[in-house]
C-alpha positions, -999 to +999 in steps of 0.1 A: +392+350-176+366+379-179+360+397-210+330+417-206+315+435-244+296+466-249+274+457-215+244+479-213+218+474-181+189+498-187+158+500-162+124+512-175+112+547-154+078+552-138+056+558-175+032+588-170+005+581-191+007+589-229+042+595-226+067+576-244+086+553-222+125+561-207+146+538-198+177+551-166+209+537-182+229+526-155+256+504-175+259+521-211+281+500-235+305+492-209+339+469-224+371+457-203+391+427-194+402+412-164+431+386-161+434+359-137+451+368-101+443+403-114+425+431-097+409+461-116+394+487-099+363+502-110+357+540-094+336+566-100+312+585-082+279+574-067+255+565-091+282+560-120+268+523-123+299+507-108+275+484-083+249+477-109+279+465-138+286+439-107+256+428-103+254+423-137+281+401-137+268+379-113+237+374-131+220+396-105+206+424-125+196+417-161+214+429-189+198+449-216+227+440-242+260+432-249+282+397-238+294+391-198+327+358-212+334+341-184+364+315-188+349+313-225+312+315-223+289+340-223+270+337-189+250+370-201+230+346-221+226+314-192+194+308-173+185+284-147+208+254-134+235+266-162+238+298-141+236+286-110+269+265-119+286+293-130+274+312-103+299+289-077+325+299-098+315+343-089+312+355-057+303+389-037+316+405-008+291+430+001+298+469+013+277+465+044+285+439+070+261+446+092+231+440+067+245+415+045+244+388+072+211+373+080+209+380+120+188+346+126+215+326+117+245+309+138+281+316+115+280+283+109+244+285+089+257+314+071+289+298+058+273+258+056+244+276+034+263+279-001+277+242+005+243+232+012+230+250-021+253+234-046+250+201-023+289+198-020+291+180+013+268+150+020+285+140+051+279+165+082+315+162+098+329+170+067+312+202+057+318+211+094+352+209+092+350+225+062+332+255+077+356+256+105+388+259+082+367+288+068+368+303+098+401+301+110+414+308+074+401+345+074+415+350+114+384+339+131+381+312+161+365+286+147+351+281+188+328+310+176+311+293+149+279+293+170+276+331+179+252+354+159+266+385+134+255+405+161+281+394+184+305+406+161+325+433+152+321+452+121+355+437+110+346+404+118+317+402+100+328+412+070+356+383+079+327+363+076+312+378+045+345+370+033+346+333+044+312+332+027+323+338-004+356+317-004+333+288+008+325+275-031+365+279-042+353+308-068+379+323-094+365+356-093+355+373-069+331+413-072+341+429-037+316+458-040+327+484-014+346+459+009+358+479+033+341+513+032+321+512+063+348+501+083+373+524+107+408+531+089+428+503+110+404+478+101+403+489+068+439+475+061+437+444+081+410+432+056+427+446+026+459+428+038+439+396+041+421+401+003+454+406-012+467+372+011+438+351-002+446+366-040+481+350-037+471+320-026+445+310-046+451+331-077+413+344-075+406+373-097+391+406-080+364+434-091+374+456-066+344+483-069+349+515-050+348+555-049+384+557-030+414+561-053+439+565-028+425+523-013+421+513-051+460+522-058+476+505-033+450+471-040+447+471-078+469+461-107+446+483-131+421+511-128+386+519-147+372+554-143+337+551-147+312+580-153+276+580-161+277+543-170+304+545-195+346+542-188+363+574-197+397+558-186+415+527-185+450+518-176+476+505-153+477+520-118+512+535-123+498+548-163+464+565-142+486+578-114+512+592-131+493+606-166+459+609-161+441+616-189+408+625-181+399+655-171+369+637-144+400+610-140+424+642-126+394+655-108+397+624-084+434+620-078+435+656-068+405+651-046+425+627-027+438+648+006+471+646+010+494+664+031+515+688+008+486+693-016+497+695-054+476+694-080+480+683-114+489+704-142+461+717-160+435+704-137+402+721-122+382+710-097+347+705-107+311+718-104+279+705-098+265+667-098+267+638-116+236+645-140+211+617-138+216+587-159+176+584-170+187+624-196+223+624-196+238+652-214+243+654-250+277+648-264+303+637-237+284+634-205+312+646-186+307+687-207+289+701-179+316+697-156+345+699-171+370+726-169+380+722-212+350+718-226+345+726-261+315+727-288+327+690-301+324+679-264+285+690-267+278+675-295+297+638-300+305+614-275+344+602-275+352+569-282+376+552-262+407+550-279+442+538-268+467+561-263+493+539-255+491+499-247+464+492-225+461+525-219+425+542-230+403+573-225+375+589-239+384+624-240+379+650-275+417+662-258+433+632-270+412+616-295+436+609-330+408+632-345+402+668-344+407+684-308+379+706-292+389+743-291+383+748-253+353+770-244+350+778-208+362+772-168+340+761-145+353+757-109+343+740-080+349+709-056+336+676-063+330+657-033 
């Protein structure tokens, strides 16, 4: 369904003058597939270009190269009405429900505006009953549909942000931190009702977030992003069980639990995620990592598959020469 190719979304920096101009990579040749009724997860840290790669997808940020195949074409490359159709077809459910609904507007405005965008109802009763099926579909009295977000609860409006995106029957839908400012029990309640919409209409998800412990229990597969580049691919049960990556390891453990164990081999980490407009030479993951070694400061890994659908880009278990390991840094990453 999606195939996305060696993606790269770079942003020009402030120029000072006579100096050349620098350009922030935020997406970074970025290459996976997503299957319909699939979820992948995409995690990472802030500022790993997990939010800007969906955005991207939705034709929402520009992309500097690279192909975004959607059911066959490449919508990387559509402008104008071409978009906007494909757009109906890719949704967003947006990390903040308090600002991602416009306060001026009734719940039935908010839902009735994408039909009344792509012009899909002509006759008034029926887009209202179409609203009001939206409504009740993701556990909300239709009765309501005249209230204001701000006589709503956190969950409930991102109920709503939800409806708003099921209202154009998409097959894929980005859900960009979904439930991340939201309290723990309302947390699974909206999970619960993702995963019930995902069975029922076979939609595909981009499930984008920074908690590994949510993205096992909602995903079928896992991308570790870094920098704007995957350092690991795989099956949840492959990146739970034999991660990889030493920055992959480095999140799992960080994941409180309560008999801590960590896994074999693994460090925490120091420092931050260095910035994405002078990443490091080499493997932009050697400053932090607990094994680095000189090849790890000097080439970037490709990312190779270690077993099927399985793939990392670590020196440690690239076919090639392994790095002789060079020093321990310790610390937690947060």
């Amino acid at each position: 369904m999606l195939k996305v190719e060696n993606l790269k979304v770079y942003y020009p920096s402030a120029q000072r003058l006579f100096a050349p101009r620098r350009f922030v990579r935020a997406v970074d040749g970025v290459s996976f597939e997503l299957g319909r009724a699939q979820t992948l997860g995409l995690v990472g840290e802030s500022g790993c270009g997990k939010t800007t790669l969906g955005r991207a997808i939705l034709g929402l940020s520009p992309v500097t190269e690279g192909s975004i195949f959607f059911e066959g074409q490449n919508i990387a490359s559509l402008s104008g009405s071409k978009l906007r159709r494909h757009r109906r077809k890719i949704q967003m459910i947006f990390q903040d429900p308090y600002g991602s609904l416009d306060p001026l507007m009734t719940i039935e405005q908010i839902l009735g505006e994408p039909l009344d965008i792509h012009r899909l109802y002509s006759n008034r009763s029926e887009r209202r009953e179409k609203i009001l099926s939206l409504m009740d579909w993701v556990g909300l009295d239709p009765s309501q549909a005249k209230r204001y977000p701000h006589e709503f609860s956190g969950g409930q409006r991102q109920r709503i942000g939800i409806a708003r995106a099921l209202a154009l029957s998409p097959r894929l839908i980005v859900c960009d931190e979904p439930v991340s400012a939201l309290d723990v029990a309302i947390q699974a309640q909206i999970m619960n009702l993702l995963m019930d919409i995902q069975e029922r209409e076979k939609i595909s998800y981009l499930f984008i977030s920074h908690d590994l412990a949510l993205v096992q229990h909602a995903c079928h597969r896992v991308a570790v992003m870094y920098l704007g580049r995957i350092v690991e691919e795989g099956s949840v049960e492959e990146i739970r069980s034999q991660p990889l990556h030493p920055y992959t390891q480095a999140l799992w453990n960080a994941i409180p639990t309560l008999e801590k164990e960590t896994l074999s081999g693994s460090l925490p980490l120091s420092g931050e995620i260095p910035s994405a407009l002078d990443p490091p030479a080499g493997c932009h993951f050697h400053p932090r990592c607990p094994h680095v070694g000189e090849q790890c400061r000097r080439v970037y890994p490709a990312l190779s598959e270690i077993s099927s659908g399985h793939r990392v880009a670590c020196h440690l278990h690239s076919p090639s020469e392994k790095p002789v390991p060079h020093e321990k840094r310790t610390a937690n990453i947060n």
